[in-house]
N, C-alpha and C positions, 0 to 999 in steps of 0.2 A: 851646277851647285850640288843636284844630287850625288853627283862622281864625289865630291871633296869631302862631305861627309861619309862616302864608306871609305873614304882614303883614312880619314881619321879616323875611322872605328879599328884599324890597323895598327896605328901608333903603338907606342909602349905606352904603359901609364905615366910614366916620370914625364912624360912631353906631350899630355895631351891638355894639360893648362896652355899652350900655347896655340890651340886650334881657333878662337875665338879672335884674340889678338890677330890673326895672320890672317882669318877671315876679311875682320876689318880693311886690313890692308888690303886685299885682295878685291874688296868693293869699293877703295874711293878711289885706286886706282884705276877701274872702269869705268867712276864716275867721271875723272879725271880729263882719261884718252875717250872717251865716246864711248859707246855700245861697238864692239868688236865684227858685232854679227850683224851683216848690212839685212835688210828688208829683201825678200824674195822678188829675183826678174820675172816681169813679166813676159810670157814665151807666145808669139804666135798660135798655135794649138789653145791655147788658154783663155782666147776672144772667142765671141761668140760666133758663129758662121753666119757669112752673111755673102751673099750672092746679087747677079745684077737687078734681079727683083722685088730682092726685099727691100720694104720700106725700113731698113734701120740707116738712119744718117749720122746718128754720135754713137760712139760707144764710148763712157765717159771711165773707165777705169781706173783713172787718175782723179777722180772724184772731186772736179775740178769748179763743174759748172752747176749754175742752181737751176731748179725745174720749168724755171720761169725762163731761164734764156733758152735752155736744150728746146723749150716749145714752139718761142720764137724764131729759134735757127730751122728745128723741122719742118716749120712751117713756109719757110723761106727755101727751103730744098726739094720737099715735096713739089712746089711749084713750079720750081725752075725743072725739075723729072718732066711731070707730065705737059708743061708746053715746049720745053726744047731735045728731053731726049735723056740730057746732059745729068747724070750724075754725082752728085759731091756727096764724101764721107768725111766725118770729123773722128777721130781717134786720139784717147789720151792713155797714158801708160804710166806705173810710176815706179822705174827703175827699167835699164838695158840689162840687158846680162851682160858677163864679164867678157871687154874682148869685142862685144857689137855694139854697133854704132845707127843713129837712127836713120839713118840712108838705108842701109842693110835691112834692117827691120822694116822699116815703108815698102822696098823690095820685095821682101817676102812674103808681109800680109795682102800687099796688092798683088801677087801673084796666086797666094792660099785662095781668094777668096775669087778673084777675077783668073780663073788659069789658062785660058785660051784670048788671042789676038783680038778674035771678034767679041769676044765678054768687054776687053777691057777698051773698046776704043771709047768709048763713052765716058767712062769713068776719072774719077778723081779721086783721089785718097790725101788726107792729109795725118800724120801723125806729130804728137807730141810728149817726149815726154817729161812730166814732171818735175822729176829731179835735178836734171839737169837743163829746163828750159830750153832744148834743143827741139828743132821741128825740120819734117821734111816731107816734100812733097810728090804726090808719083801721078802720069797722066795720060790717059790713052791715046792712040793715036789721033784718031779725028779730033780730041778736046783740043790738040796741039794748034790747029786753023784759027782757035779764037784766043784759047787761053797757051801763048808759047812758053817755052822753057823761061826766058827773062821773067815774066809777067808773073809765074808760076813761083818760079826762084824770089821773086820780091815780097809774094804773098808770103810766102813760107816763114822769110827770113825778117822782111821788117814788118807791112800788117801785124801778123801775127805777134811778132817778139816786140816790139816797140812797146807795149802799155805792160808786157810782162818787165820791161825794166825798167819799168818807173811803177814799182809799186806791186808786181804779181797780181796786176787787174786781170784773172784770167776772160771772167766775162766778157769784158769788153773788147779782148783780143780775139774773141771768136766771134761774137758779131762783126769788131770790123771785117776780118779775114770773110766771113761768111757772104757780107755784104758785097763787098768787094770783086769773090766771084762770081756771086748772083748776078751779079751788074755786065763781067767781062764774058760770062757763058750765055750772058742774053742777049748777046751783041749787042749791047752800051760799049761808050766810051771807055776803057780802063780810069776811074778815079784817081788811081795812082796810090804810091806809099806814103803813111803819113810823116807829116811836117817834124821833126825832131829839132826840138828847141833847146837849145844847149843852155844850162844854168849855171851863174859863175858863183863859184863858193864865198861868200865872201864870211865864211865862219873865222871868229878868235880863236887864238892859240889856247882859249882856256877850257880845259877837260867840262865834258857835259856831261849830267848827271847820271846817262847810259854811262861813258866810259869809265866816272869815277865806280861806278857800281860795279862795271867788268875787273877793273883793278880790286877792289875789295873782293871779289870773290875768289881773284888769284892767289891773295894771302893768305883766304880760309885755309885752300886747295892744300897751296903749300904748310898751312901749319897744320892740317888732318895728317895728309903724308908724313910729315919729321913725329909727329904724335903717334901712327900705327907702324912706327918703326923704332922708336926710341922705346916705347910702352912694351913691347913684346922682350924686346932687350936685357930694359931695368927687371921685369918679372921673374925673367929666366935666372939673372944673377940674383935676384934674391931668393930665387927658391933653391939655386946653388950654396948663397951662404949658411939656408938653413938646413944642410942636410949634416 
């Protein structure tokens, strides 16, 4: 915005009545198409370090979960450390960078933070990130004997995502997920993934007060738009006739 104002302080005089008008235009058109300018990735280097020692079991940078469950997950991880050994990390993000994907990014923080064979046999990481509700899971070797790739891959993919698509209950998709491992790294049973219950729409063909409301705001849209185009127009030819 500050560029377009010294753009206009440029102008000639005879055309700088139309700066304001093209403004306009120029802002309901971004209201329009979205904000242009996505939110900054988040990069590996940019979490906090955290090695096989530390007690940090979330890093919630997706600012996802409330104080009351981060306490109750740490408390449930803490635990499962000091009686089986077994490691688990919770990680949330909110945006990939352009180009990665969160396999890649799970990857490389498990390896940033776990860099050696023997750091990481213990360990579990799980990342998610926000934006796109995608998660993925990385695991050391020895976790592999209780918690294997299937088991792992299940967590990741349904525990975890199943309550995020019915509603973005992030909390509760971390307890389960949390639970779930607690249980498979303490050799219990695997619980399993949960139950997804399919629901049959039986909605009418008639617009609900969300949609008619989406429709009305398309017609603002569109009569701001023909309004900061036609207005800069008619101005221009009238200030044309008066000269």
């Amino acid at each position: 915005m500050t560029h377009f104002f010294n753009l206009a302080r440029g102008w000639n005089v005879e055309y700088r009545f139309l700066f304001v008008p093209l403004m306009g235009l120029a802002l309901v058109l971004q209201l329009w198409m979205g904000d242009p300018l996505p939110a900054l990735a988040t990069a590996t280097y940019e979490l906090p370090t955290v090695s096989a020692g530390d007690p940090t079991w979330i890093v919630d940078e997706g600012d996802v979960l409330s104080r009351l469950n981060q306490g109750n997950i740490t408390g449930s991880l803490e635990t499962l450390a000091k009686t089986t050994g077994n490691q688990v990390r919770f990680v949330t993000i909110h945006r990939l960078d352009y180009g990665e994907t969160i396999e890649g990014f799970t990857n490389k923080l498990f390896e940033a933070w776990f860099p050696t064979a023997d750091v990481q046999s213990a360990q579990t990481l799980m990342v998610l990130d926000t934006v796109t509700n995608t998660a993925a899971i990385r695991t050391g070797d020895a976790v592999k004997a209780l918690l294997p790739d299937e088991i792992a891959t299940s967590v990741a993919q349904e525990t975890l995502l199943v309550p995020l698509r019915n509603g973005n209950r992030y909390n509760q998709a971390f307890l389960d997920a949390s639970d779930r491992l607690v249980a498979v790294l303490s050799g219990q049973s695997d619980p399993g993934a949960p139950v997804v219950t399919e629901v049959v729409d039986t909605a009418g063909t008639f617009a609900t007060p969300e949609e008619t409301a989406e429709s009305n705001a398309t017609v603002w849209v569109i009569g701001l738009l023909l309004a900061a185009t036609v207005i800069p127009m008619a101005t221009y030819y009238f200030y044309q006739g008066m000269q």
